[in-house]
C-alpha positions as CSV (number, residue, x, y, z in Angstrom):
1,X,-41.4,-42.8,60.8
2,X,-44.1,-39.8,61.7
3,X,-44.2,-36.1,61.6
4,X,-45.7,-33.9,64.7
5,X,-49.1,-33.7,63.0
6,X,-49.6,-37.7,62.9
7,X,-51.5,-38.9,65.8
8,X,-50.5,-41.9,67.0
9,X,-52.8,-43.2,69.9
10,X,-53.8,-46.2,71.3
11,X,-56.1,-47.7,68.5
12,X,-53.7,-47.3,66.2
13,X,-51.1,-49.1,68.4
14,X,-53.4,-52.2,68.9
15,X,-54.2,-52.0,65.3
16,X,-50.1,-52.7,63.5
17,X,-49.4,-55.6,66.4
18,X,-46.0,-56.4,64.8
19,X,-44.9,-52.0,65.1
20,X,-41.8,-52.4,67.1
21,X,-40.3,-48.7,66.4
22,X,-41.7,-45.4,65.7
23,X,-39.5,-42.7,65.0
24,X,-40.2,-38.8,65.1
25,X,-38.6,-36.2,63.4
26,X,-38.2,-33.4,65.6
27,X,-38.4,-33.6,69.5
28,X,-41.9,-33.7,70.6
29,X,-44.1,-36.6,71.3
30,X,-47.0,-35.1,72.4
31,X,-48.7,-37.0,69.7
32,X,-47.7,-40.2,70.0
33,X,-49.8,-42.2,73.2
34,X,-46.6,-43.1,74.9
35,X,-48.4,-45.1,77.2
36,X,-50.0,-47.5,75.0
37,X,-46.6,-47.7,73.0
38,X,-44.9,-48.5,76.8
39,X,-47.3,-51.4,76.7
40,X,-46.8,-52.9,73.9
41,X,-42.9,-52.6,74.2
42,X,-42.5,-50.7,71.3
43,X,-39.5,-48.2,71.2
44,X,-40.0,-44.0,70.4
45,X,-37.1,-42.4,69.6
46,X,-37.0,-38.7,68.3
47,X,-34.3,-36.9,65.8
48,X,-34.3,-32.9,67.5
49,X,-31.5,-31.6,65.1
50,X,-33.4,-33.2,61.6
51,X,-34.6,-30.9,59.2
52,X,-32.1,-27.8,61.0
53,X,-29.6,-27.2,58.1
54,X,-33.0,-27.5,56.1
55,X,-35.0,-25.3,57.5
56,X,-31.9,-23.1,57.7
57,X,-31.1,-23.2,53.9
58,X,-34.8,-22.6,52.9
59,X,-34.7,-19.5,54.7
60,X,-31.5,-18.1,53.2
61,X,-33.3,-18.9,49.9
62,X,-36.1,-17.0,50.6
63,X,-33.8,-14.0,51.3
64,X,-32.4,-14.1,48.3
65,X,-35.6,-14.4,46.4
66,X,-36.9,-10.9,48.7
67,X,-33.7,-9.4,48.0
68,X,-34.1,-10.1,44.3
69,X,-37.3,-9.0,43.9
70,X,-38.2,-13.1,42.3
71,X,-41.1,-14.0,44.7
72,X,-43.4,-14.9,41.6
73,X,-41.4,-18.1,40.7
């Protein structure tokens, strides 16, 4: 499992010969040397909708924090 801003080419591919799966949270892959993976027949899959409600909570709790005036905690 990997974020966006873990790089993933070809050296580290042909370095972990028994990765089978690599797993992204979020949709790109831009990082990742699909290529390479394609080669060594290991499966990319990506998970678009997995930090949303996250992401989506964090920023209602900033919000309130404005709104309250309770930025220094």
């Amino acid at each position: 499992m990997t974020k966006a801003t873990t790089r993933i080419n070809n050296n580290i591919i042909e370095n972990l010969p028994e990765l089978r799966h690599i797993a992204v949270f979020g949709i790109a892959l831009d990082h990742i040397d699909v290529d390479s993976a394609k080669r060594n027949n290991i499966e990319i899959t990506n998970i678009p909708d997995a930090l949303t409600n996250s992401v989506a909570e964090h920023s209602i709790g900033l919000m309130i924090s404005l709104i309250k005036k309770n930025t220094r905690a």
